[in-house]
C-alpha positions in Angstrom: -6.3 13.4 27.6 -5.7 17.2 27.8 -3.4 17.8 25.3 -4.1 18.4 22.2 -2.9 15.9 19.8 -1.0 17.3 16.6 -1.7 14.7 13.8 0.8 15.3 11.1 -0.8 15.0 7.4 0.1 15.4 3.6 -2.0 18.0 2.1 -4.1 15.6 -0.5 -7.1 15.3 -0.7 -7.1 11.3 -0.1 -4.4 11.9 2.6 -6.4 14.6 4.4 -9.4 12.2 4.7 -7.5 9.4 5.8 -6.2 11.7 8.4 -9.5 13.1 9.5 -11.5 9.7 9.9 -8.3 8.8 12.0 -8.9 12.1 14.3 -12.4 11.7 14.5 -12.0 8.1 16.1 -10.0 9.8 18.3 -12.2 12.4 19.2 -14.6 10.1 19.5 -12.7 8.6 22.4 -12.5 11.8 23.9 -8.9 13.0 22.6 -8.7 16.8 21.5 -7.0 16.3 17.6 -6.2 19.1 15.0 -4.7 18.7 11.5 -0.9 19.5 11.0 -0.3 19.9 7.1 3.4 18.2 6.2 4.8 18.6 2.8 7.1 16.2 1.7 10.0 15.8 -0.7 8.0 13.4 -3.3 4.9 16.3 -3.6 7.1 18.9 -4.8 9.5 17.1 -7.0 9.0 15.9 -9.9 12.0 13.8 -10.7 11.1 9.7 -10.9 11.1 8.1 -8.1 13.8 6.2 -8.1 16.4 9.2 -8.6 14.6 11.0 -5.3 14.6 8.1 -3.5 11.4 5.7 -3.9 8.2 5.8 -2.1 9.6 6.6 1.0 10.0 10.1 -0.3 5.7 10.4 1.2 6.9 8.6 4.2 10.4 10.4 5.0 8.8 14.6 6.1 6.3 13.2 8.3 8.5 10.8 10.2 10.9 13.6 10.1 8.1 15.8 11.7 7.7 13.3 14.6 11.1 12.7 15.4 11.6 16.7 16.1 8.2 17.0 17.8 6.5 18.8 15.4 3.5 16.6 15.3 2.8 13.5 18.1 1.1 11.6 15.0 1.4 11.0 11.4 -1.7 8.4 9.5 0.3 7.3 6.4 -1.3 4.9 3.4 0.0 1.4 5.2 1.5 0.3 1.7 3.8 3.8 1.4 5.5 2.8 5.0 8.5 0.9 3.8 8.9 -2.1 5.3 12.2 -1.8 8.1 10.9 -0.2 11.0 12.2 3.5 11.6 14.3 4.4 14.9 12.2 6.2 17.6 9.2 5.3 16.1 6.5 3.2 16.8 3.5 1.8 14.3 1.1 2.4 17.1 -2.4 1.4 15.1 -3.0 -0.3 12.2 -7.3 0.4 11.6 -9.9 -1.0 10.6 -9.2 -2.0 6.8 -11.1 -0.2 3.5 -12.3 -2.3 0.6 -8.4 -3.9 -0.2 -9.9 -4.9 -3.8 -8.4 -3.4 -7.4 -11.2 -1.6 -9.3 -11.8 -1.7 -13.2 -13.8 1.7 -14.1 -15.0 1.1 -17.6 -18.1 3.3 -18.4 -20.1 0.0 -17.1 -18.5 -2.8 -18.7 -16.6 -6.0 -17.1 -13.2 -6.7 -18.0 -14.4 -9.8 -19.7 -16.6 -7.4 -21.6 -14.1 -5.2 -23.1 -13.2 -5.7 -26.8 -9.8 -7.5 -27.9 -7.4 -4.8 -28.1 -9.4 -2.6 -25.4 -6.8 0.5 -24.2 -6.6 0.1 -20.3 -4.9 2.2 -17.8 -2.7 1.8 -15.0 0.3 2.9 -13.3 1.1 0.0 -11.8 3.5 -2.9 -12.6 1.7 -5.4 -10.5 -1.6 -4.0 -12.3 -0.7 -4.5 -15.9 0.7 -8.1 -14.9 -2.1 -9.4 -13.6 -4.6 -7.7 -16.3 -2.3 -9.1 -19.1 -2.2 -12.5 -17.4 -6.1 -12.4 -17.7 -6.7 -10.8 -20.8 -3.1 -10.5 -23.2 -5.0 -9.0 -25.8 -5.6 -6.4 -23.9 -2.8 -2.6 -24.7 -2.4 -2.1 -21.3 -1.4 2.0 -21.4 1.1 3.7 -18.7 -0.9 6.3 -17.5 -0.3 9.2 -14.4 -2.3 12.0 -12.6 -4.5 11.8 -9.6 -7.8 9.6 -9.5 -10.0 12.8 -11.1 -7.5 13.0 -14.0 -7.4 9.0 -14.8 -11.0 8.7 -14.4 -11.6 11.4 -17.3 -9.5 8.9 -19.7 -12.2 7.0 -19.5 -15.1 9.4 -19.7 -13.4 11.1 -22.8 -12.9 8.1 -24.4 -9.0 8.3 -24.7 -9.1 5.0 -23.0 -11.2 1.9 -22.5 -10.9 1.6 -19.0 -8.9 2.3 -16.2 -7.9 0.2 -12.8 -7.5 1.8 -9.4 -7.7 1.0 -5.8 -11.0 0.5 -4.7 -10.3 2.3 -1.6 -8.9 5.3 -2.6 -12.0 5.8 -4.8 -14.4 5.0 -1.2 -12.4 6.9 0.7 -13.0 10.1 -2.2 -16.8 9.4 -2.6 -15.9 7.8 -6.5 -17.2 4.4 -5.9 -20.0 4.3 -7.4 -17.8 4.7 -10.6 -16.7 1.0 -10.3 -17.6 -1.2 -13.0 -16.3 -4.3 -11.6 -14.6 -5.0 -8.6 -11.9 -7.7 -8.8 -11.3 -10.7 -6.4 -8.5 -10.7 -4.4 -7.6 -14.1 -4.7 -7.5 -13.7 -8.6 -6.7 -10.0 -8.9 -3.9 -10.0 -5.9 -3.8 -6.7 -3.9 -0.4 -4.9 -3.4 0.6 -5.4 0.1 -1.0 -3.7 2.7 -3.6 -2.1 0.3 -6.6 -0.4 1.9 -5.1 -0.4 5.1 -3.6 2.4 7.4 -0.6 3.0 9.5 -0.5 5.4 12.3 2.6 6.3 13.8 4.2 8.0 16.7 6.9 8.7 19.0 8.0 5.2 20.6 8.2 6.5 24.1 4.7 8.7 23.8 2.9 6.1 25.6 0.0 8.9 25.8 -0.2 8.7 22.4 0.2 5.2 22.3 -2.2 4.5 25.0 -5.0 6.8 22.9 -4.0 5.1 19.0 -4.0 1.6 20.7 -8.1 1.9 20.7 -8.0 2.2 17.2 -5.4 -1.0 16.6 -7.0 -4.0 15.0 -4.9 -7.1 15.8 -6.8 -9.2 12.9 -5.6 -6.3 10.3 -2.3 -6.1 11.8 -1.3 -9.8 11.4 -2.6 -9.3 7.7 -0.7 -6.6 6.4 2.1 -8.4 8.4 2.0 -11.5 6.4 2.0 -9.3 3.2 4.5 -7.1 3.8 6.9 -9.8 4.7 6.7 -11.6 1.4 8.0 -8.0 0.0 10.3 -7.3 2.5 12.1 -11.0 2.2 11.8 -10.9 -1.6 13.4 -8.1 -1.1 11.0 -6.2 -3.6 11.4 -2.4 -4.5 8.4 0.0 -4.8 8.1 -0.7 -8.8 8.0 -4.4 -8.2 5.0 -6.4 -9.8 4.2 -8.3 -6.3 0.5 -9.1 -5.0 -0.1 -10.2 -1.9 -3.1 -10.0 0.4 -4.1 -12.2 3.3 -7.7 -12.7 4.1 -9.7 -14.6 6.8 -8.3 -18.1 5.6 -5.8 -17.5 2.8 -2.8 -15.7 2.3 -2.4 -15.1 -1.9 0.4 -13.9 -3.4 1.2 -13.3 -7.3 4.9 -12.3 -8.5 6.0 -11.6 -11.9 9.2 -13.2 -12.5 12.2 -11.9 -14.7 10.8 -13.6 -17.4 7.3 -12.4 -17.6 5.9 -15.4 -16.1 3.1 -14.7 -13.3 3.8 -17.1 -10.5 1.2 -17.2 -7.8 1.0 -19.1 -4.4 -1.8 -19.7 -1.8 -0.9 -20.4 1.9 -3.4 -21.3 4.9 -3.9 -18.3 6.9 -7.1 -19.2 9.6 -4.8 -20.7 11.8 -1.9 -18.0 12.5 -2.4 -16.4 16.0 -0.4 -13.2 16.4 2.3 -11.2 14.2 5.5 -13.2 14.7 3.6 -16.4 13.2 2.2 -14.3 10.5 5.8 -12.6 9.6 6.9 -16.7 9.6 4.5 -17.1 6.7 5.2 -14.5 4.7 9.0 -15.3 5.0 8.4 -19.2 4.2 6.5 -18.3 1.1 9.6 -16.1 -0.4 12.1 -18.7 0.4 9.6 -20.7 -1.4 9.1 -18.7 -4.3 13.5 -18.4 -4.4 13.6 -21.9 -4.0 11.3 -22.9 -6.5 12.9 -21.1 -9.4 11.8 -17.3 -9.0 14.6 -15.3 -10.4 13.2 -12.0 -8.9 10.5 -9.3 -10.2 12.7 -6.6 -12.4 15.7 -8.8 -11.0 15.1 -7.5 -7.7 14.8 -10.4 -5.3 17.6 -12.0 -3.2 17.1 -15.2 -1.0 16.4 -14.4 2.5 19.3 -15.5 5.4 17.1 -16.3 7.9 13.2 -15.7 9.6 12.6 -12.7 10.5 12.4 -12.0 14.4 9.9 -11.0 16.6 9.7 -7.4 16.9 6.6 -5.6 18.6 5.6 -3.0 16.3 7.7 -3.4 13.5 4.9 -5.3 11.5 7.2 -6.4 8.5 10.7 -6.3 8.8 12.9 -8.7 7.7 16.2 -7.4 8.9 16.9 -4.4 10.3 19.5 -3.7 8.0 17.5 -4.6 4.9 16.5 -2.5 2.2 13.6 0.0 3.0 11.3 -0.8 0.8 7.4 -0.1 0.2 4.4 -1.9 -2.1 3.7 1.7 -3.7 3.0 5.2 -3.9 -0.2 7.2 -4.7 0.3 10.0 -7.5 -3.4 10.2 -7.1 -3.1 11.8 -3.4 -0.8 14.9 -5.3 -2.3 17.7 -7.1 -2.1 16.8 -11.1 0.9 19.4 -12.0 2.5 17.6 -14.0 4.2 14.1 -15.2 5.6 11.5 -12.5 6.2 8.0 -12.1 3.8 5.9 -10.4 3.8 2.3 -9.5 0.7 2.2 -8.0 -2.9 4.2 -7.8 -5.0 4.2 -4.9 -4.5 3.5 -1.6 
């Protein structure tokens, strides 16, 4: 390729790494890349999220910057890409997957080894479910700020512990902070966690061709699986749902209107490409509705019907649903100041 590809980033620190390890593949495969620096509507306001317009406010600039040509390719945190697929576009690679685990940092200690009444930190509905499902004697503190800031609540003592994505932390050279690392099929992921989106034009099929070396169909039918239980729960960015699908199993954990944590386990070795996967994730909502699940926040409605085929559109259960996304990642904005944030970590 001759051209020099334009890949379209937000100006974090997490976001700008994500970004380069995604242009150094390419470069690797002999593509000319350079780094275009997107701002977008969630970085400079500071209004909650759900007044400005959810997660997809990290999403929104850079798809924007595609659609006019600015860029020809924008890497995005795969759980901040709500779940409908956007017009013109096309999810062209979905990468090799980082660590999708949840992280405890506790100045060394296991969560079993913190003290009754320990003060833990997290953003994160689905977090502070599924720690207070484990341990309710735990104070489980709203916190916000980017990784550096939530990791000095611990080393200053102003709280116990904190939990974060164990990928954002790789991904920032923090890992070695970890005290424990929890399992996925306890501890359920949010959807999509760890992994990365990279979009671009639909009809670029340069770009398409060049981003389709980095596509990992394994990956792909995961985060599939997992974003369909979101999108046919119909689950907004603040929503406590887990779901991860690994090698054999896809796990999901909801917490229902009435504080109740509901979890289910499916067979996952067996489905063979992303329609099947998208099947799965949709039969374990309906399941959920059927069996009594009122919604998470009162969010969910019962799905009409499976979701359809649609090649590149990894988890979408109608077109015309709600756009929708697992979470966003204060920790990728500078720490200026007070925001919401469902979710830490990427």
């Amino acid at each position: 390729m001759t051209r020099v590809l334009r890949l379209g980033t937000r100006r974090s620190a997490l976001a700008t790494t994500q970004s380069s390890w995604v242009a150094d593949a390419l470069r690797r495969d002999g593509s000319q890349v350079e780094l275009v620096e997107v701002t977008t509507h969630g970085d400079v306001n500071r209004a909650p999220l759900a007044q400005i317009g959810g997660t997809g406010v990290f999403v929104s600039a850079l798809r924007d910057a595609l659609l006019a040509g600015e860029v020809d390719l924008a890497v995005h945190s795969l759980k901040d890409l709500p779940t409908a697929a956007a017009e013109g576009l096309a999810l062209a690679a979905v990468p090799e997957r980082e660590d999708p685990r949840d992280a405890l940092v506790a100045a060394g200690r296991t969560l079993a080894e913190l003290p009754a009444g320990a003060r833990v930190g997290t953003g994160s509905p689905r977090r502070q479910a599924l720690l207070q499902d484990l341990r309710p004697d735990l104070e489980v503190v709203a916190i916000r700020g980017n990784i550096d800031t939530r990791l000095g609540y611990v080393a200053s003592g102003e709280l116990d512990a904190v939990v974060l994505a164990a990928a954002g932390l790789a991904r920032i050279g923090r890992a070695a902070e970890v005290s424990e690392f929890f399992a996925p099929a306890t501890f359920v992921p949010a959807p999509g966690q760890g992994a990365l989106a990279v979009e671009c034009r639909a009809g670029d099929e340069e770009v398409r061709a060049a981003l389709a070396r980095l596509d990992v169909p394994a990956v792909r039918r995961a985060v599939a699986a997992e974003r369909q239980v979101l999108a046919s729960l119909e689950a907004g960015c603040s929503a406590p749902v887990g779901a991860y699908a690994d090698d054999r199993t896809l796990h999901v954990a909801v917490q229902a209107a009435d504080g109740a944590l509901v979890r289910r386990a499916r067979p996952f070795a067996t489905v063979a490409d992303e329609a099947s996967a998208r099947t799965l994730g949709f039969d374990v909502a309906r399941d959920l509705l059927t069996h009594g699940l009122s919604g998470p926040a009162g969010t969910v409605r019962r799905p009409e019907s499976p979701p359809a085929s649609r090649p590149g559109a990894p988890a979408a259960a109608r077109s015309d649903g709600p756009q929708v996304s697992s979470e966003n990642h204060p920790q990728d904005r500078p720490d200026d100041g007070p925001r919401p944030d469902p979710e830490s970590g990427s």
